[in-house]
Every structure is written in C-alpha cells, then in structure tokens.
N, C-alpha and C positions, 0 to 999 in steps of 0.2 A: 581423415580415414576414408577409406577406397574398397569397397565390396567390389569382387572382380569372379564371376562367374565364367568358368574355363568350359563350362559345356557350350558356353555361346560365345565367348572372345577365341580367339585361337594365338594370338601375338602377344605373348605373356612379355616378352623382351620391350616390345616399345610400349607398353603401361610400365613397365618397370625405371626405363627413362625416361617418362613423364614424369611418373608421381616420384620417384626417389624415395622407396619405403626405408623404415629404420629397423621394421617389424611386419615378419609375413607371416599369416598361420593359415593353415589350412584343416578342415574336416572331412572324415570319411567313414566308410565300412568297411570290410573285410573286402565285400569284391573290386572297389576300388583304390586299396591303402598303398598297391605301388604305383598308381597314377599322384597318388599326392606325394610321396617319395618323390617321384620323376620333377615336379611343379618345386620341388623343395630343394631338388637337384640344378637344378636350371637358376634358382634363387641364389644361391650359392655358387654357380658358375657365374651367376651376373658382378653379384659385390659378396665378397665372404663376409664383411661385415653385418651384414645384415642379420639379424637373428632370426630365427624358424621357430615357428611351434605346431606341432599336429595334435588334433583332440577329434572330439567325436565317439563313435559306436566303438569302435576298433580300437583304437586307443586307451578306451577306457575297460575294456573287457580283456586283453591280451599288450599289454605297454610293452613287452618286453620283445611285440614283432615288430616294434617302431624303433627301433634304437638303431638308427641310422646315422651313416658320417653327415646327413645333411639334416639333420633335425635336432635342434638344441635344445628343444625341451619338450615334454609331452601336457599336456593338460588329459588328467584322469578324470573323468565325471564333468560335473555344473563347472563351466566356464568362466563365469559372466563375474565371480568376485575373485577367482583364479588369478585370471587373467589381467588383472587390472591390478591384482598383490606384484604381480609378475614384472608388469613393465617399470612397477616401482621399483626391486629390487636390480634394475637389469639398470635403471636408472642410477642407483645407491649406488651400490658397488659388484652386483653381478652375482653376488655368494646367494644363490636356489636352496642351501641346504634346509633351510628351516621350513620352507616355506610349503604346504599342505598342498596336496591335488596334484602333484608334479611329479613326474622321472627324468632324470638329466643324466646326461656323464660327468662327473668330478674332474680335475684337474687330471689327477692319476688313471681318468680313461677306466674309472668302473662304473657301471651303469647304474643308477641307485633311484630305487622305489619309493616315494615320502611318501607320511602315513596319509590316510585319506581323507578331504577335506571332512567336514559336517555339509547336511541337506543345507543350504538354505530356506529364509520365508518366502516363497514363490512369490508373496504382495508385493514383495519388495523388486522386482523384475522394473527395469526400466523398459519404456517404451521403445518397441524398434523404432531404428531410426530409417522409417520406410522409403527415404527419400534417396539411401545409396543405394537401393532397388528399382528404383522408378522408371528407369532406362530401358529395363527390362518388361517390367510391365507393362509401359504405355503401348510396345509392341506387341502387346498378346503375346511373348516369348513363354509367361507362365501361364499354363492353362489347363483340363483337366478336360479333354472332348473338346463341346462345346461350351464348358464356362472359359471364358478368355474374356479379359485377366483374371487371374484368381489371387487373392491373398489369401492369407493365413494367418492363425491366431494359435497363443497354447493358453488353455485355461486350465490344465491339470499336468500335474508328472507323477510317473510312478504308474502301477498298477499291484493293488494286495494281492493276485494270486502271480501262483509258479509256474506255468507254462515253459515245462524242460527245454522246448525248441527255442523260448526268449530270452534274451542278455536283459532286458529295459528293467525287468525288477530287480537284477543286480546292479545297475548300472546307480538306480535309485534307492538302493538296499533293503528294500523290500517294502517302502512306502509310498503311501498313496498320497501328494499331496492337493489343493487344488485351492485356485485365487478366490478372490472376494466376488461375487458378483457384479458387483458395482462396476468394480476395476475392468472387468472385461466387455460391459455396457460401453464403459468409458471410452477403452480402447476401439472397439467396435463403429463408435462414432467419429473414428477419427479418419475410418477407411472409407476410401472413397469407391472403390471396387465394388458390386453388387455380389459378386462371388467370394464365399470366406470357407475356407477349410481348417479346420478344427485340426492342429495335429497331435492331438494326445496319444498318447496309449490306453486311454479307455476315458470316455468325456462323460457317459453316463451313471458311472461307480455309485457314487455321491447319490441319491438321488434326491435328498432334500433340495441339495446344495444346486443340484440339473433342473428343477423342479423352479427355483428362483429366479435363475438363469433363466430360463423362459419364460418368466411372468415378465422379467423388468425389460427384456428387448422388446414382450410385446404392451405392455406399458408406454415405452420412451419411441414408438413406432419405429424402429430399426427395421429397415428396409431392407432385407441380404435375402441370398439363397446359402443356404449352410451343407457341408457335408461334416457328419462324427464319426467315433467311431463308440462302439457300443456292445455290450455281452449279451448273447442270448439270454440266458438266465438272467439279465437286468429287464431286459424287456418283454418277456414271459410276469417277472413279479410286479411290474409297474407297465402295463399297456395303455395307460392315461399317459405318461410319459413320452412317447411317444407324439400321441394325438396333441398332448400340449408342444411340443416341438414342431411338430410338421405347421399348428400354427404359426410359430414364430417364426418358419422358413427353413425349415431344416427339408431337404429335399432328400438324400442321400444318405444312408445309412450303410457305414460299414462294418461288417459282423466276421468276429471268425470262426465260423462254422466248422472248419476243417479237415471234417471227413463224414462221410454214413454207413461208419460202421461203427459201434456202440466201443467192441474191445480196444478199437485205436484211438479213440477220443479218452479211455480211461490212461491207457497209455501215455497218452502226451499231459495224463495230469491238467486235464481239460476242465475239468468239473463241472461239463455240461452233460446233457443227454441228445440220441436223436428227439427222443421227444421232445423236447424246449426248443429244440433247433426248427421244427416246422412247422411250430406255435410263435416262435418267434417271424418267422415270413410269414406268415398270416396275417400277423396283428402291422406287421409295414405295408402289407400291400391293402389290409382294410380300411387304410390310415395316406393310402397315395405315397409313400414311402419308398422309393426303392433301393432296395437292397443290396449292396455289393458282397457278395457271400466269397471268404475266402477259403480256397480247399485246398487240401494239402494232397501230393502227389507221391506214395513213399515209393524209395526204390524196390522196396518188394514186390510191386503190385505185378500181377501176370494179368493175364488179355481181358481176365472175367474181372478181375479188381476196375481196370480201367472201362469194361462194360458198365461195371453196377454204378460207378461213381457218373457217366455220363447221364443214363436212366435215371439218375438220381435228380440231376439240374434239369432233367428235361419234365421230371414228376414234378417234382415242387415250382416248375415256371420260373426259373432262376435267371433273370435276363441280364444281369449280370454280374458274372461268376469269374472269380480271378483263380488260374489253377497256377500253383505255386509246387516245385519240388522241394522235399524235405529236404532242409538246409540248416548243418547241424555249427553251428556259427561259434565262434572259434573264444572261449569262456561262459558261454553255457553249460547246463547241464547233461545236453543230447553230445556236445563233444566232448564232455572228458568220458560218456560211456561210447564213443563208436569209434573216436579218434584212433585206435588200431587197426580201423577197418577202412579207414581212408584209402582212395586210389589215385589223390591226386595229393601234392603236398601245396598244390598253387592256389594260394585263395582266392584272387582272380574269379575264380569257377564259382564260387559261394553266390550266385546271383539269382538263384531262384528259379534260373529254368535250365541250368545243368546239374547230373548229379554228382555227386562228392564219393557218392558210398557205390560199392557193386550190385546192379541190380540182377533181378532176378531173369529177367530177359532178356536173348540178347541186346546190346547200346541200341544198336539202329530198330528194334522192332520195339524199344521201352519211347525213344525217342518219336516214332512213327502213333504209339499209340497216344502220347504226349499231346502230339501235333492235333490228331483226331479231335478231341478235348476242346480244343478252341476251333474247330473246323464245325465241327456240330453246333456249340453255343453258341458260335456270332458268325453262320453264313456271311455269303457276298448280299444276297437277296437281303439278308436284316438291316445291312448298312445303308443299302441303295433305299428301303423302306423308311430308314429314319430322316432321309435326306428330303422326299418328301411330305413326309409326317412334320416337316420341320424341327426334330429332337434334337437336328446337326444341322450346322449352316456348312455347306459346299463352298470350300475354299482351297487352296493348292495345298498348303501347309494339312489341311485334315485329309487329304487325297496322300501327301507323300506320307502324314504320319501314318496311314492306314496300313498304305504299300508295304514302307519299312517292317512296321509289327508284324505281317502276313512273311514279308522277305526271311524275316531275324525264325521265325518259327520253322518256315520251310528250311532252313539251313542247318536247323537240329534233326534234321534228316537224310545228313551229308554222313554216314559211318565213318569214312574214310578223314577225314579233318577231326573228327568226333576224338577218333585213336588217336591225331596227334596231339591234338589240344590235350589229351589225359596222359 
C-alpha cells in the first residue's frame, strides 16, 4: 500500500510505474472533486485496468456528481469496512450489487445508489498506519504555523447538532460517536510528533467522556501540544474543562463562533448565543488558551455588516480569527434552500473564500471589504512581532507561506478575473 499526497508529488505517472497499483482511490470535497476526477482520469489513461474509487466529503453528500467514466466506484460515508468488503468483492467476482456504502454503474451503464452502510464501533478503528506518511512529515511538509510536524488523531465522529451550513451530521446521520479513552491514550503514545491535532467535528461534546481523556494523558505524562475543536455553549457549561485540558497540552482551541449578530446565528440553527460566545473567549484566554474563532462572511453583508464584524474581533481581542464566506456545500441543508440562487454551477468555487450566492455588494467592493477582514486582524507588523516574540520560527517556507496567503487574498480583489472565474 502507497499513500501518495498530489499536493506535494506532482509526477503521478512515474509513482504509477513504480508501484503498479491494482487499486487507486482518492478523497475530496466539493471545491476539489474535479481535481480527483482529473488524478482518476490520468489513472485510467495509465492502465484502464486499474480500478478507481472516490469517497470523502462530496462523495458522500452529492454520489451522483461523482459518476464519472473514470471512477468505478464511490465509497458513500465510513470507509475503512467499505472498502476492504470492496476489494473483496472486486477480488470474487466484481458483482458491487449487494454490497452497502457503494454507487457504481451496472453492466447496462445505470448508475446505482446502495443502501447505506451502518455507523460503525469507532473502538474498532485500526491504527493508522503512520509510516506511509512519514516522508512527509519528517520534512515538516505537514504543519499548522509554527507546529511542524504535526499529527493527527480522531477521537470522535459525528456531532448531535444541525448546523444548516454542515454535511458532517449527515454524513454521520446524526450521531455523535466517540472512542474509548484508553484507545486514544494508546494511540497517542505511539506518536512521536510533539504536535497532535484533534480532527473531530466537536472533541469536547462528551464531556464526561473529554473529562477522562484529560485525566489519563495527564496520568500517563503524555507530552503533546494539542489543538480541538470545541462549542461555545460546551465551554460556557464546563469552564473546568477547559482548565483541565490546557493542563494536559491542549494549546489551541477551535470554536465556531460564526457571527455577532444574535438573528444570524438563530438562523444558521446555531444554538448558541452572543452571549456564551464572549464567555466563552474569556474562559480560554483566562485559562492561556487561544482561541481560533471561526466567522462566517454572508454574502448579504454591506460595508456596516463587514464594519461591525471587524469591531467585533478587534473588541473581544480575537488574535486568531479565521473569516470564512458562507458556503452553501452541495447536500446540506443551506443548499437545497439557496441552490436556485446560485451564480455559479462550478463547485470548484465552494472553497470558502469565494462566494457561490449574489451578494449584496458590488463582487469587487464585497471582495475588497473581504480583504480588509484579514488586513486588519493580522497586520504585517503582528507577523514581524511574533517572529520576534519567537511565536514563529523565520524560515523560507513560513515567509513564502505568508507571501502566498497575502498574494491568494489580494487577487480576490481582481473584479475582472472575479467575472470570469463566475
């Protein structure tokens, strides 16, 4: 088996003549799914033999934009017992029809939806096998600022609430599940990275369950720096929570804040409040915690919307604030109510810092005031500040990723490209 990460290889042809796959799959989202197309195109121009399979975000929320001449099967949802019924059957005799979590095309060329696997017991997760990553990590290729290398762990899937703008509680049908404690002690010791990102959809839910988890890493002296993610309203009712993580290394806490204004947060079926939201930064930054607050950018907003929302990161001290445009992602429930109102049919765009929907502004001044948002929250001066404050080690790679992110922002300030790109 061969993990082959195409954001950092670029010669997909001579890995393809080294290893001689039998079986290629690939993962994605909506803003990337004709890039894995393209990767499944080129699989297929190498040896048509070879079998394809695409899963992921997008796959499992919309299968029927994946049914392509180069994709021979889709994996809908959890993977990991899929996928392995999969190569069994592909092994038998080829016949996908019975087989759960799948869409394929039939003999006769109809594209056909099986019914949907069951959740699996999360316990039962084998260990990754972190060593067909390794190549990448030793070079600090994965990293997150300054933590280089970073791993990753999931200790939960699912999230109980509905958050209109998410796929992830449908994708888990509406449950919340989460491992054993133990299990992720275990795995935990097995990394040898001081950096570990938590990639749940909500790590702190649980809180008995969060609550353990912290006693036994700081038990077993597990040495990490951690980022989670976590709900306002979790850490508003359990602010001990908290305080016992940040013992156990948790540095980084990501929150989705989403907006400050009270009616768009009911809106998005939030079921937070502003208030919990600035009780909640309080109790992280009482606790050495910092907060990554994510906000949401609607395309309605006019010049005072994107005023109050800046004033807002700048009152509450928000030092880092990720602004994200509403993105209404393609089997949720914000796209089956807007999707008539779409202006672009490319999902491509769905990426978070263009918009999908008309806004209210003209493109280039929604765009401009876009820009402002992160001009204000993370000066030049803060960066050059943290470099000697030591928060960031000065290195080429964190100069050019800087450049880039500042470059990729100034260019949503291009109207002209804006028009064609939509």
């Amino acid at each position: 088996m061969q993990i082959l990460d195409l954001r950092i290889e670029s010669d997909i042809c001579s890995e393809l003549s080294n290893f001689q796959p039998e079986l290629v799959g690939c993962s994605c989202v909506a803003a990337n799914s004709h890039l894995a197309k393209q990767v499944l195109n080129q699989v297929k121009d190498f040896n048509r033999e070879i079998f394809t399979v695409l899963g992921g975000h997008h796959p499992s929320l919309m299968p029927e934009d994946c049914d392509d001449d180069s994709v021979d099967a889709i994996v809908i949802g959890e993977g990991e017992k899929t996928l392995l019924e999969l190569v069994a059957k592909i092994e038998e005799n080829g016949n996908l029809s019975g087989l759960k979590g799948i869409a394929f095309r039939d003999e006769e060329g109809h594209f056909i939806i099986n019914p949907h696997r069951e959740l699996m017991d999360i316990n039962e997760l084998p260990k990754p096998a972190r060593n067909l990553t390794q190549k990448y990590r030793q070079k600090s290729l994965y990293f997150r600022a300054s933590w280089r290398p970073i791993d990753c762990i999931i200790s939960s899937r699912g999230c109980p609430f509905k958050c209109k703008f998410c796929g992830l509680w449908k994708i888990n049908q509406g449950k919340y599940r989460y491992r054993n404690p133990n299990l992720i002690a275990d795995e935990l010791e097995t990394i040898n990275d001081i950096y570990v990102s938590f990639i749940d959809d909500n790590t702190l839910d649980n809180t008995t369950y969060s609550f353990q988890l912290a006693e036994i890493i700081n038990q077993r002296q597990i040495s990490k720096k951690f980022e989670l993610y976590g709900r306002a309203d979790t850490i508003v009712r359990h602010p001990e929570l908290v305080e016992n993580w940040r013992n156990a290394g948790m540095e980084l806490l990501l929150v989705g804040i989403e907006s400050c204004d009270s009616n768009a947060l009911k809106e998005m079926n939030k079921h937070t409040t502003l208030d919990m939201n600035k009780k909640a930064i309080e109790i992280c930054r009482a606790n050495g915690v910092e907060l990554a607050a994510y906000l949401i950018v609607d395309p309605d907003f006019d010049h005072d919307d994107f005023k109050r929302l800046s004033e807002y990161v700048s009152q509450n001290n928000l030092t880092h604030p990720v602004f994200t445009v509403l993105s209404p992602f393609p089997g949720t429930d914000l796209f089956n109510e807007v999707k008539h109102k779409l202006i672009t049919q490319s999902f491509e765009l769905f990426d978070f810092f263009h918009t999908v929907l008309p806004t209210r502004l003209p493109l280039n001044e929604f765009y401009d005031e876009f820009l402002k948002l992160y001009r204000h929250a993370y000066p030049t001066k803060n960066f050059i500040k943290s470099i000697f404050q030591r928060k960031a080690v000065l290195t080429p790679r964190l100069i050019a990723s800087n450049y880039k992110f500042r470059k990729r922002m100034q260019a949503l300030r291009n109207h002209h490209d804006l028009v064609q790109i939509h």
